[in-house]
C-alpha positions, 0 to 999 in steps of 0.5 A, a space after each residue: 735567547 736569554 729568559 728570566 727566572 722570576 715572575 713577570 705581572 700578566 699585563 706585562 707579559 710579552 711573546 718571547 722570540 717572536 715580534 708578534 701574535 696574531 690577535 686570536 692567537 694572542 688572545 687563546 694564550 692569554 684565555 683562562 678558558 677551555 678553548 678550540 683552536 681551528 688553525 690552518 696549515 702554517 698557522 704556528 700551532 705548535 708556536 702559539 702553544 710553546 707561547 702559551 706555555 711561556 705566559 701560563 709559566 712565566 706570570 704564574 698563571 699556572 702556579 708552582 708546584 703545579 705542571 702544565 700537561 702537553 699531549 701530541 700524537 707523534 713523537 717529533 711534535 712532542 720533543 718540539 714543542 718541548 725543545 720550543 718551551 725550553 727555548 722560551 723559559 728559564 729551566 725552573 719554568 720549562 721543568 714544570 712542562 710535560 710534553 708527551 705522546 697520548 699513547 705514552 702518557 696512557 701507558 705511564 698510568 697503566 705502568 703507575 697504577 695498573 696494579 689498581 685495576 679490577 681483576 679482570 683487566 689487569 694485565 702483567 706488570 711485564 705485559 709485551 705491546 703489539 700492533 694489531 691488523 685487520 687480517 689479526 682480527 679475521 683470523 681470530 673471528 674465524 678461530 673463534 668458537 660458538 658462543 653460548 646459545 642465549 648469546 647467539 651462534 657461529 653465524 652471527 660471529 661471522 656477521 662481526 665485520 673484521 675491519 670495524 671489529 676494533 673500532 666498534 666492539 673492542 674499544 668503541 666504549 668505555 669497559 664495563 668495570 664487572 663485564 659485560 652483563 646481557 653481552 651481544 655477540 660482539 660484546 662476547 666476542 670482544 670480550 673473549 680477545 680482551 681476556 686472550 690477549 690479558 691472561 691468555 699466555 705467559 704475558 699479556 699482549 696489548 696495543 697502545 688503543 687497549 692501553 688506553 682504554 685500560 688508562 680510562 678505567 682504571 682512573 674511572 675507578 681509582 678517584 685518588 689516582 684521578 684526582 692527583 692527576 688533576 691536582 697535579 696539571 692545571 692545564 692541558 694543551 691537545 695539539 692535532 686534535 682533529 685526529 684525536 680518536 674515542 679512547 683518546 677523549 675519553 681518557 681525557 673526558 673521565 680526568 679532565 671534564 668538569 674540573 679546574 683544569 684549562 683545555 687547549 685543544 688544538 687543531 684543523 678540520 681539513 686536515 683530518 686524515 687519521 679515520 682509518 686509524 679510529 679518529 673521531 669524526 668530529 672531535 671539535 664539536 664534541 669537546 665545545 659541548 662536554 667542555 664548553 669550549 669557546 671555538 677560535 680561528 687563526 687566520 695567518 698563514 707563516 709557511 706558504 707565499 699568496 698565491 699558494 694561500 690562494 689555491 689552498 682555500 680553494 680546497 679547504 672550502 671542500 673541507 669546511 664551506 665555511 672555512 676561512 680565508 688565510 692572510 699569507 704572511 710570506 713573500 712569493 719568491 720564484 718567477 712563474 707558475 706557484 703551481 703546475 700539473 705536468 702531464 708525461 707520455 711515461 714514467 721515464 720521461 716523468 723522472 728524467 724531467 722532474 731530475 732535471 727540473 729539481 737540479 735546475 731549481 737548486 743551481 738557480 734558486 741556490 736552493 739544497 736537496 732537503 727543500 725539496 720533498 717528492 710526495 706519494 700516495 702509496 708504494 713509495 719503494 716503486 716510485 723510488 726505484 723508477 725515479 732514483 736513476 734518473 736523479 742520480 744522472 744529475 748527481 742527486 740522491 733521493 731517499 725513501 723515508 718510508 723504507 725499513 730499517 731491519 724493523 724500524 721505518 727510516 723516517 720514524 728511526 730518525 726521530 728516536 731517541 738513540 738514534 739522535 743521541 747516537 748522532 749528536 755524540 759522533 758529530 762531537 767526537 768525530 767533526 770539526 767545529 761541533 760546538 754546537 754538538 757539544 752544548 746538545 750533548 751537555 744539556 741532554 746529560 745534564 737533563 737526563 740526570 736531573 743536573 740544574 742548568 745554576 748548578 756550576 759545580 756539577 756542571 763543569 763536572 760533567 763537562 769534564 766527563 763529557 770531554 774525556 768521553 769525546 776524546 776517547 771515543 774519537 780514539 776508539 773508532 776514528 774511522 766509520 765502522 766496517 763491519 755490523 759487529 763494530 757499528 753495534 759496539 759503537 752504538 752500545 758505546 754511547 749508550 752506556 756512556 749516557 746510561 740506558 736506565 736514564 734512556 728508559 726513564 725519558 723514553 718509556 716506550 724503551 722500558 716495554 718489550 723489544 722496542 730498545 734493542 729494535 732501534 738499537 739494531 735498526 741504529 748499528 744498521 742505518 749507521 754501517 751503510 752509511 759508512 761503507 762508502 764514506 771516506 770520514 765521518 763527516 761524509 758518514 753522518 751526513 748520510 746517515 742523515 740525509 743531509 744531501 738528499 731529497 727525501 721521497 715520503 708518504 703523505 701521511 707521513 708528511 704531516 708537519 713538515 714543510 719544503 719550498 717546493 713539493 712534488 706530487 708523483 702520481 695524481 692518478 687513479 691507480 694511486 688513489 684507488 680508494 679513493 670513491 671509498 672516503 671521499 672526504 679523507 681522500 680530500 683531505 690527505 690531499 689538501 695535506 701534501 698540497 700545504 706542505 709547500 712554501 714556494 712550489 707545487 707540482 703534481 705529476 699525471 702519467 697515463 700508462 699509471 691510470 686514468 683521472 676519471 675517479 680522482 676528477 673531484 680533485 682535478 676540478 677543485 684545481 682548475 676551479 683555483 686556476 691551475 693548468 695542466 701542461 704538458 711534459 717534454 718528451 
């Protein structure tokens, strides 16, 4: 779509790429308050955000120099929101918007300013990042020695429970600038971890959470750092805020509370499935207090057909009583029930209807692989191995996003940075009709270092070189690599060609550790077994892809994504075993997988997995919205 450089008056102002806004949604871009935005599945979070970013930078309601800071929890929601404002505004608004991961914008501080911390908590500028687990902090509460007398004994540190260790202790709160001063037992405890994991070895070793946490102190005593942060963005958009955890808020609390700056923070309630990773429980009242945030709901729903909107307010209701009902703004397409619970006498019969079923769906409704999603709750390399001969009987392939790729997951390696630069440059190298390949790879070139889309000299240059480039590539590999050794040249290849400190400089997390040579590897590996059997390159980056495959996930991993018709494998209590432990979570992750769907839900129960007795909660709440239980053929 085409956009204009200069400024257009607020009251002139329209949506770009759209026909319209719901009222709310209209009303949250145009607000000049800190707002809360409860806005349900399907509701255009994402969009009415890009839409926010287009008036605040197209009227110069967000004036130049200054930026607009967007902070997201995933990686693909921060390349799309940012992809969907490049769309929506000239370069020399969009250049002005900086979308990113909480965790890499906590990092780019500590990269920036870490020098500027206390003694005491200043970590290697060469610092390594981990990941840690609950058995991590068991082991290191069991090793750990006595504490001194007047803190308490050996006994009292085995009281500290490992599973809240983390959340509790060692970043519940803001770090005391000196320590410490009348420490508890786990105070000490947190303590002693914060200075083995800082000054205990050649390099300190810390995970995003504590990176964060040293984030906030560091601004908390470094004001001018803190105040060019808050000279720089005007205004700061918070999507998934409902999974928004303490050393997150308190981040942005000690930049962002009582300033100029204008929070959007965006979200919904009943899809709050991130308390085991230490989300707040309540984030939104939090922010209206501290911020005085002013609470708005959407109520359009853009994914899912009535009728599944229908049964989706009946969960959301377990969720939030108050919660509204959504106006669906998608026609039903399929004959027959939108939503069905299919009983199996065994999990062969299950996979040999479901392949059945889906390869009827797809001849009929002319559907693809990649509109279909099978969902678990867990396991999901068991329930691949049971399911995929069955769907290969009718000529369908399924793909477990959730298997490791040497030490990346498949589903996560498709959203890095290399991974898709790799496959954007062999599309245009090795396909035919790659035009639009090539328009990809010249604005990432151009971006990456720093061309102007009105700079026509250096843009035919670099069209140029990116020609020649393509052409030899082609040369050099015209077949799909054979051997791991040349699938790893050819990755190199193209990183090199685009320039890894260009790489490092837009992916921060490839400039730390051992990250960039993982998903390299992970890359060259994906890449060679995608090509043992493909007889092009075509055939060869399509798998690697997975463009005709149906993917099998997680529900976590779900979270986002949208399919016409989703499939629930395993609506048991084996599945959801823990399911007693969080009840509302549980609901939660369940309402998720269920809003996943335009057109068609199925859920799988086989008996030999477990009985329904614990999870009946959840089958009550569908019969409550009129979905039957039937029967599978056998």
């Amino acid at each position: 779509m085409a956009v204009s450089s200069r400024r257009i008056a607020r009251e002139d102002w329209k949506p770009v790429g759209v026909k319209a806004l719901e009222a709310n949604a209209l009303k949250v871009v145009r607000s000049k308050k800190n707002r809360s935005v409860i806005a349900g599945p399907g509701a255009g979070k994402t969009e009415l955000l890009a839409q926010r970013a287009a008036f605040l930078l197209q009227t110069d309601t967000a004036p130049s120099p200054r930026r607009i800071l967007a902070i997201s929890f995933k990686r693909d929601a921060a390349s799309n929101l940012a992809a969907r404002v490049r769309q929506r505004c000239h370069h020399s608004h969009a250049s002005r918007f900086d979308s990113m991961t909480f965790d890499a914008f906590a990092k780019g501080l500590v990269d920036r300013f870490g020098q500027a911390l206390p003694d005491r908590w200043r970590p290697r500028p060469d610092y390594e990042i981990t990941t840690h687990t609950e058995r991590d902090f068991r082991e290191y509460l069991h090793d750990l020695p006595p504490p001194p007398a007047v803190i308490g004994t050996r006994n009292d540190v085995r009281e500290i429970g490992s599973k809240t260790f983390e959340r509790r202790h060692l970043l519940g709160s803001p770090l005391p600038v000196e320590g410490w001063p009348d420490p508890t037992v786990a105070q000490w405890a947190a303590d002693a971890f914060w200075r083995v994991s800082l000054h205990g070895g050649g390099k300190s070793v810390l995970s995003f959470p504590m990176i964060g946490r040293l984030a906030e102190l560091l601004l908390r005593v470094n004001p001018m750092a803190r105040d060019a942060l808050r000279l720089t963005y005007s205004h700061l958009f918070m999507d998934e805020f409902q999974d928004t955890t303490r050393v997150q808020y308190d981040l942005v609390s000690t930049i962002f509370r009582g300033t100029e700056t204008i929070v959007t923070a965006v979200g919904d309630n009943k899809q709050q499935i991130m308390r085991w990773a230490m989300a707040m429980d309540d984030p939104f009242s939090a922010f209206d207090a501290d911020f005085g945030g002013v609470r708005t709901s959407l109520f359009n729903n853009y994914r899912s057909s009535p009728d599944l909107v229908r049964i989706q307010h009946v969960l959301a209701q377990a969720l939030d009583v108050q919660a509204v009902q959504p106006v669906s703004q998608t026609d039903g397409t399929i004959d027959g029930e939108s939503c069905s619970i299919l009983d199996f006498p065994s999990p062969k019969t299950e996979a040999r209807q479901l392949a059945q079923s889906v390869a009827s769906y797809i001849a009929d409704l002319k559907l693809t692989p990649r509109d279909f999603v099978i969902l678990v709750r867990q396991k999901a390399g068991e329930y691949a191995e049971l399911l995929e001969p069955a769907f290969a009987n009718e000529n369908l392939a399924l793909r477990n996003e959730a298997g490791m790729v040497g030490k990346v997951m498949l589903q996560e390696l498709m959203t890095e940075e290399i991974s898709k630069l790799a496959v954007n440059f062999l599309r245009l190298s090795m396909t035919p009709r790659a035009g639009s390949y090539w328009s990809t790879c010249q604005n990432w070139l151009a971006s990456m270092r720093g061309i102007d889309a009105d700079d026509s000299i250096r843009q035919s240059r670099l069209a140029r070189v990116l020609d020649t480039y393509a052409t030899e590539l082609a040369a050099r590999y015209s077949l799909p690599p054979r051997s791991k050794v040349a699938s790893r040249a050819l990755v190199d290849d193209i990183l090199n060609f685009v320039g890894v400190e260009h790489v490092i400089r837009f992916n921060a997390a490839y400039g730390q550790g051992s990250w960039l040579e993982k998903v390299l590897d992970a890359t060259a590996e994906h890449l060679l077994s995608s090509s043992l059997h493909s007889k092009d390159w075509s055939h060869a980056l399509d798998m690697y892809e997975g463009v005709h495959a149906i993917p099998l996930m997680t529900i976590h991993k779900s979270k986002g994504l949208e399919y016409h018709t989703v499939i629930f494998v395993g609506l048991d209590d084996g599945a959801w075993w823990s399911f007693s432990q969080d009840e509302i979570e549980a609901t939660a992750g369940f309402f998720v997988a269920f809003t996943r769907a335009k057109q068609r839900v199925i859920f799988t129960y086989c008996a030999s997995r477990g009985t329904r007795t614990k999870i009946a909660t959840l089958y009550e709440l569908l019969t409550k919205a009129g979905v039957q239980i039937t029967t599978g053929s056998s």
